[in-house]
Every structure is written in C-alpha cells, then in structure tokens.
VOGU-3710 file (C-alpha; in Angstrom, 3 decimals, decimal comma):
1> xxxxxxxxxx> 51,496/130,057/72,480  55,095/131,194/71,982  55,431/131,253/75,490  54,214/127,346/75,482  56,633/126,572/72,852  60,055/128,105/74,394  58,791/126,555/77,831  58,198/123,016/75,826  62,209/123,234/73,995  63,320/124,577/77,541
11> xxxxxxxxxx> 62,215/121,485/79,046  63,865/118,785/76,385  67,739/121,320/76,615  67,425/120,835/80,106  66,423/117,243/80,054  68,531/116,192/77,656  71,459/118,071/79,599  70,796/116,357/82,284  70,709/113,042/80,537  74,511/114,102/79,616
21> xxxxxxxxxx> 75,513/114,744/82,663  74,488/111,370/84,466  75,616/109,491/81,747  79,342/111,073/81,786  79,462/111,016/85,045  77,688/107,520/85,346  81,305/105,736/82,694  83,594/107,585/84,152  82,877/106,492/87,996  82,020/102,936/87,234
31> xxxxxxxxxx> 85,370/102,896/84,832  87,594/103,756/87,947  85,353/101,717/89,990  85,762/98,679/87,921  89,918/99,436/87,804  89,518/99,477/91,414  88,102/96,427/91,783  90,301/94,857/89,614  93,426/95,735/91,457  91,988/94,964/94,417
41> xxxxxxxxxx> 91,672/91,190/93,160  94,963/91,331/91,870  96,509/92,724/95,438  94,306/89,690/96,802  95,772/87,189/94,617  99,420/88,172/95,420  98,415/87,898/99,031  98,091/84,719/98,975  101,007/83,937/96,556  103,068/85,603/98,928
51> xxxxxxxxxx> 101,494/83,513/101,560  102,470/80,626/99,809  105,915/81,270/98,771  106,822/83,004/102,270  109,016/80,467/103,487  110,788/79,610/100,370  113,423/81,147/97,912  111,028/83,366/95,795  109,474/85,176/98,910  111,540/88,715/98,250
61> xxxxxxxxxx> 109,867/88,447/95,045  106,845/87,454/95,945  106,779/90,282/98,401  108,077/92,830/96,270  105,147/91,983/93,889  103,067/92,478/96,930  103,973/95,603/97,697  104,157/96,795/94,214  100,113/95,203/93,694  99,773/97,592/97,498
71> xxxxxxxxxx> 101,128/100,348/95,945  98,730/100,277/92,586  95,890/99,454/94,915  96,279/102,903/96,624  97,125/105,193/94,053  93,619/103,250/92,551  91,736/104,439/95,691  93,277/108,026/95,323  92,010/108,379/92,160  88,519/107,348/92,451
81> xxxxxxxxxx> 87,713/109,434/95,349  89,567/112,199/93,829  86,948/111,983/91,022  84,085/111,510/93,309  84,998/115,102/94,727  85,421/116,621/91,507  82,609/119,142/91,690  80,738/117,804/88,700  80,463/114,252/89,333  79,470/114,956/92,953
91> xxxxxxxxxx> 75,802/114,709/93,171  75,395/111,936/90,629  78,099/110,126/92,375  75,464/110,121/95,456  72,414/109,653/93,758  73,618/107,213/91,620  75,295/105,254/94,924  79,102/105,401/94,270  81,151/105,679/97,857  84,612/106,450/98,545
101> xxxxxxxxxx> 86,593/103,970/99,445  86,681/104,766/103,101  82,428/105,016/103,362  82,937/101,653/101,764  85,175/99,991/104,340  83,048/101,490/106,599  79,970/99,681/105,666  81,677/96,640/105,338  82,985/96,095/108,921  79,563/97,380/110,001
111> xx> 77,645/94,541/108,249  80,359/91,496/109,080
//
C-alpha cells in the first residue's frame, strides 16, 4: 500500500512538472513568435511605403526606415531561434510545432 501511494504522488510531481514545463515553454515561444510576426508586418508595411515614396523627396527616409524595420526583423529572427535551441524549450518547441525561421521559409517556397 505505501508502495501504491508514493507511486500515485510520483505520478501527479511528475505530471504536474511536466504541465510546467510545456506551459513555460509554450508563452515564451509564442511571445517571440508573435514579436516576430509583428515586425515582420511592420518591415512589410515600410516596403511598400518605400515603394511608394521611392521616386520622391522622402525616399532616404523612407529607406532608412526600411532598413532600420530590416534590421529589427533580423535581430527578431535571431532571437527566436536562439530560444528554440535553448536546451529546455527544445522538445516542446517540436512537439508543440514551433520552427525556426529558416524551416519556415523553407516550407513556404515548397508549398507556393
């Protein structure tokens, strides 16, 4: 019986551990993943502002925003998949689907 009851309280730590673990891992992917994203709309937006204004007097702004929106973008991208490495957040990262950035290029310009 003893034996039952350490095996039944082993069962809910490691559970309940596990729970933890997911869940960390689980806000702190999809936060950089949704500051990703973000930028990346942003850096899509100046694109086309910088499309726009190309030809006229603001364009070294324009482009200077560009590069600056570029610049945030990477960094961005350097961050998540530095996280996705991080030992901890490694496994959940694939179970739970979360790709680098390059994996995710990847799959892109396989399905267009």
């Amino acid at each position: 019986m003893p034996t039952l009851i350490a095996s039944f309280i082993a069962g809910i730590c490691v559970a309940g551990f596990v729970t933890i673990w997911l869940t960390t891992a689980y806000k702190e992917l999809s936060a950089k993943r949704n500051s990703l994203d973000a930028l990346a709309e942003q850096l899509r937006l100046h694109e086309g502002l910088y499309a726009q204004t190309r030809a006229g007097p603001d364009a070294c702004l324009s482009a200077g925003m560009l590069e600056t929106s570029r610049m945030l973008c990477r960094e961005a991208a350097k961050s998540y998949n530095r996280i996705l490495q991080k030992p901890m957040n490694r496994i959940p990262a694939l179970l739970m689907g979360f790709r680098t950035e390059e994996e995710k290029e990847q799959t892109n310009k396989e399905i267009q």
